[in-house]
C-alpha positions as CSV (number, residue, x, y, z in Angstrom):
1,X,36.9,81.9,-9.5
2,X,37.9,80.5,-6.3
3,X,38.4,76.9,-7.5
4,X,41.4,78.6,-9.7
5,X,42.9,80.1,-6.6
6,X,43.3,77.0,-4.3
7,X,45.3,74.4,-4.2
8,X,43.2,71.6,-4.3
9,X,44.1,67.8,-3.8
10,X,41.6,66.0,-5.7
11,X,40.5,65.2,-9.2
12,X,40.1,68.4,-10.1
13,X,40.9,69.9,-13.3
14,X,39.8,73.9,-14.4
15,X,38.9,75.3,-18.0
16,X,38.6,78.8,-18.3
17,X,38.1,80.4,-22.1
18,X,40.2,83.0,-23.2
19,X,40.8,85.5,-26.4
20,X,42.5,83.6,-29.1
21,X,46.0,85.0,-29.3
22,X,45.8,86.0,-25.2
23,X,49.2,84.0,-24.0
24,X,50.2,86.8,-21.9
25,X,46.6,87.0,-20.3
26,X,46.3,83.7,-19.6
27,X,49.3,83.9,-17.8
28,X,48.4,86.6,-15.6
29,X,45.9,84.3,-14.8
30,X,47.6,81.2,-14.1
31,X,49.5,83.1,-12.2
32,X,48.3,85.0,-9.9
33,X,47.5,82.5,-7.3
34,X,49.8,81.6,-3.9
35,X,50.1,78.4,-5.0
36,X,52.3,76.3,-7.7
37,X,52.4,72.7,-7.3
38,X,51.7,71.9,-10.8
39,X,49.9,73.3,-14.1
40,X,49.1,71.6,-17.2
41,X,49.0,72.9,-21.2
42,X,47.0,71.6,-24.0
43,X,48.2,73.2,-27.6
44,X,49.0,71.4,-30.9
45,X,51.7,74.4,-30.7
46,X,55.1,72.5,-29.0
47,X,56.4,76.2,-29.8
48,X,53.7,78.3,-27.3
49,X,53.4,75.5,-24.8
50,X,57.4,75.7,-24.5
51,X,57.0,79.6,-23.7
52,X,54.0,79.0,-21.5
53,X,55.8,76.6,-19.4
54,X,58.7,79.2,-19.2
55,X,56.1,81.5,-18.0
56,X,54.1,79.6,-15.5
57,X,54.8,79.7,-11.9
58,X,54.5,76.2,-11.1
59,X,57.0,73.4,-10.0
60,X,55.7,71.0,-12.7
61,X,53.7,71.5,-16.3
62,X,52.9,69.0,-18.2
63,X,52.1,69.5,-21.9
64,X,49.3,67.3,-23.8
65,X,49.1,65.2,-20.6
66,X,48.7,65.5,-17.0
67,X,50.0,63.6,-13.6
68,X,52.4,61.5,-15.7
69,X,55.7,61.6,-13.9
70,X,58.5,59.5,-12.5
71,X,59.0,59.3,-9.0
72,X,62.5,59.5,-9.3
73,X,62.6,63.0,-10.8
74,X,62.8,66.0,-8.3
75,X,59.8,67.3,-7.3
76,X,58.2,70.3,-5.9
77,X,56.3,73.3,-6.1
78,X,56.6,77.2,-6.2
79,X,55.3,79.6,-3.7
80,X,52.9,78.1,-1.0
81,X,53.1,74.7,-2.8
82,X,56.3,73.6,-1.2
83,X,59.9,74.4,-0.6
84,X,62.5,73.4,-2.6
85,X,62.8,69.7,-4.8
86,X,63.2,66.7,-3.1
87,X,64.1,63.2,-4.1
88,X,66.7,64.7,-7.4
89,X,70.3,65.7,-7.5
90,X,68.8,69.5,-7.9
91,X,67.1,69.2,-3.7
92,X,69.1,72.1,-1.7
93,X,68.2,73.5,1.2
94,X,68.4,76.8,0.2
95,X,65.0,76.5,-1.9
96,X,66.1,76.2,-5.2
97,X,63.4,76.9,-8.2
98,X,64.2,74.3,-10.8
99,X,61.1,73.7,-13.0
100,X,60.5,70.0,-14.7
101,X,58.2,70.4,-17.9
102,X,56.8,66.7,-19.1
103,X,56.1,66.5,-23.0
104,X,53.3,63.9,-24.6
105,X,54.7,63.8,-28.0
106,X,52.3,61.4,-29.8
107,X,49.6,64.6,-28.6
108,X,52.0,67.6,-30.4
């Protein structure tokens, strides 16, 4: 599906089914794109959205929410999406890959 695959900068948000139980598949999924500014999860599960985020190549995921974030906080993206975090005590210059997970707790 080639909205999947891009990185797109607009309000733009993809649900694709899967086999109840696939983690592992889904994460194939999620991740085999060149891109990884950001990703989101949706589970009543705090337990397999903790392991997803693990799993997920992607500079931000945010559980039970999306696009909530401070400014303040590093920021960046894996792969294609960006070098490095900037703005946060964790920027380098030699491309670090520090991942920052945000958690809606009145959703898990």
């Amino acid at each position: 599906m080639y909205i999947a695959q891009e990185e797109s900068f607009g309000p733009v948000m993809v649900i694709s089914k899967f086999k109840n139980g696939d983690v592992d598949g889904v994460l194939r999924r999620a991740n085999a794109t060149k891109y990884g500014l950001a990703s989101g999860v949706f589970t009543r599960d705090i337990s397999k959205a903790l392991y997803i985020s693990e799993k997920l190549e992607a500079g931000t995921v945010f559980i039970n929410t999306y696009n909530k974030t401070d400014v303040a906080a590093p920021f960046g993206g894996f792969k294609l999406s960006g070098f490095g975090k900037d703005l946060g005590k964790f920027f380098s210059p030699s491309l670090i890959s520090h991942l920052r997970v945000l958690i809606n707790e009145k959703n898990t």
